[in-house]
C-alpha positions in Angstrom: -15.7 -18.8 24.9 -13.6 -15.9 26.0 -11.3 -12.8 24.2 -8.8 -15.3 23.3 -11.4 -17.1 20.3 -11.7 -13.1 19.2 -10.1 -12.8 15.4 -6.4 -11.6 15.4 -7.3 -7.4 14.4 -6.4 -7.2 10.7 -3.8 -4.1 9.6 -5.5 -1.0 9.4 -7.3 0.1 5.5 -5.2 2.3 4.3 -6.5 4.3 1.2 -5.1 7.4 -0.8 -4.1 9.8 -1.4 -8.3 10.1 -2.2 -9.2 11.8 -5.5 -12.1 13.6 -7.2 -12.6 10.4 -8.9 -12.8 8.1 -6.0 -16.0 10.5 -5.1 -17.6 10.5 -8.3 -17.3 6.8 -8.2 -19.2 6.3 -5.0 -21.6 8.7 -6.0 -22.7 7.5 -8.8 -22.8 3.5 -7.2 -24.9 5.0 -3.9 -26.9 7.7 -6.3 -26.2 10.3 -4.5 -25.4 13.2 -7.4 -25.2 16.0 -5.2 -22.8 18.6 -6.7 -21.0 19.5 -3.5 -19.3 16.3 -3.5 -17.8 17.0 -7.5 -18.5 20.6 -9.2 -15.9 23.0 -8.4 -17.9 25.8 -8.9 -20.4 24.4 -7.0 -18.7 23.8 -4.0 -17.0 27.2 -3.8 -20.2 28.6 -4.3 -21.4 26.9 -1.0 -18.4 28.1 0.6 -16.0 25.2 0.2 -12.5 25.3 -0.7 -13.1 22.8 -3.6 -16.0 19.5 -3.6 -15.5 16.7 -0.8 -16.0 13.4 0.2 -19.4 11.6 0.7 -19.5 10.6 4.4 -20.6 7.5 3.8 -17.7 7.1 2.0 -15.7 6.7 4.1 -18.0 5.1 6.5 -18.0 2.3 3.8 -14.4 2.0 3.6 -14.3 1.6 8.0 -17.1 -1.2 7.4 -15.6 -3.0 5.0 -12.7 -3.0 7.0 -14.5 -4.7 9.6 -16.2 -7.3 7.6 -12.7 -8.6 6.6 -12.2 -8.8 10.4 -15.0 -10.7 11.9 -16.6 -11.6 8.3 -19.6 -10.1 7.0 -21.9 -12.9 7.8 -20.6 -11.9 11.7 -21.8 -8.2 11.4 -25.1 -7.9 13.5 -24.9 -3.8 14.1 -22.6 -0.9 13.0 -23.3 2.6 13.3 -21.0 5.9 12.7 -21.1 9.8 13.2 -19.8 11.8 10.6 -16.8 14.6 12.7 -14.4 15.9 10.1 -15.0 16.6 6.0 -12.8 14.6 3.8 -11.0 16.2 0.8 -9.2 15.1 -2.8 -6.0 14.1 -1.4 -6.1 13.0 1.8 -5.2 9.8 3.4 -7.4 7.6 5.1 -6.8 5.0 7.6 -9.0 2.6 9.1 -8.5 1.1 12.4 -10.3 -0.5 15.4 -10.6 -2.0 18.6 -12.0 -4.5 21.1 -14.3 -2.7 24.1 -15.8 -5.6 25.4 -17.4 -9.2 24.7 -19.8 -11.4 26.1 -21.2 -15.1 25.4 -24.3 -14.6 23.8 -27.1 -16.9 21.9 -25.3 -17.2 18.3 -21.8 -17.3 20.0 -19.0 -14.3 21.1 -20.9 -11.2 20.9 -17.9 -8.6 20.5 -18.4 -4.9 20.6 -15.6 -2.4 18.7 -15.1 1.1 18.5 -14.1 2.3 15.1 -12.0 5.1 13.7 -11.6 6.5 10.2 -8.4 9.1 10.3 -7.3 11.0 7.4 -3.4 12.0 7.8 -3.1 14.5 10.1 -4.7 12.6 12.7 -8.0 13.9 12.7 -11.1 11.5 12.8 -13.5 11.6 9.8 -15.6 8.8 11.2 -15.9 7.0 14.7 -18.0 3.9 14.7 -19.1 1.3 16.8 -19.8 -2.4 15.4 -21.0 -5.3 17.7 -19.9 -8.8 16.0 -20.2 -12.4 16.6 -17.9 -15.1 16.5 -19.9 -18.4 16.1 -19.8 -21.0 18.3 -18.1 -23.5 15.8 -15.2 -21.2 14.6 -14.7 -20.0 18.7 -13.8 -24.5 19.0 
């Protein structure tokens, strides 16, 4: 096994312009209610310029892109770090890349880094994913 049995990247996620709505909707399917992320008056209060995005919001967008790369079954670790607040409008793109692989017991272990830019090129979330391509779909 070797890079060349690696899946062909997909095209980055691209999702947006975000909205208010998009928010509420992941908060209420993660239960996470806190106001920041949807009352106005809330999040000026707390010093914000108006309510913003869940992290993992977005985190879940960048993993899901990956799953559609390697499969979800093929996921064996992802991780992220929150760097930059999303807000009700941007643009998010999801993207990735290949950093290294080597054979391992289940097949092509293949590690990624993983970015989550909103439109003015800054990063909202970098990730890192290690994912397997099995023996039988590598032949």
């Amino acid at each position: 096994m070797n890079a060349r049995d690696i899946p062909a990247r997909p095209d980055p996620l691209v999702v947006g312009p975000v909205t208010r709505t998009d928010f509420v909707r992941y908060q209420g399917a993660s239960g996470d209610m806190q106001p920041v992320h949807h009352d106005e008056e809330f999040a000026r209060q707390a010093g914000h310029p108006s309510p913003f995005s869940v992290g993992m919001y977005q985190g879940g967008l960048l993993g899901a892109w990956v799953a559609r790369w390697f499969g979800v079954e093929n996921v064996r670790r992802y991780r992220m770090r929150f760097a930059e607040r999303v807000w009700p409008g941007d643009v998010l793109t999801c993207t990735g890349e290949v950093t290294g692989w080597r054979t391992g017991d289940d097949g092509l272990e293949v590690d990624l880094e993983l970015r989550c830019t909103r439109q003015n090129g800054d990063v909202a979330v970098e990730g890192w994913a290690m994912c397997v391509v099995p023996r039988a779909r590598a032949a």
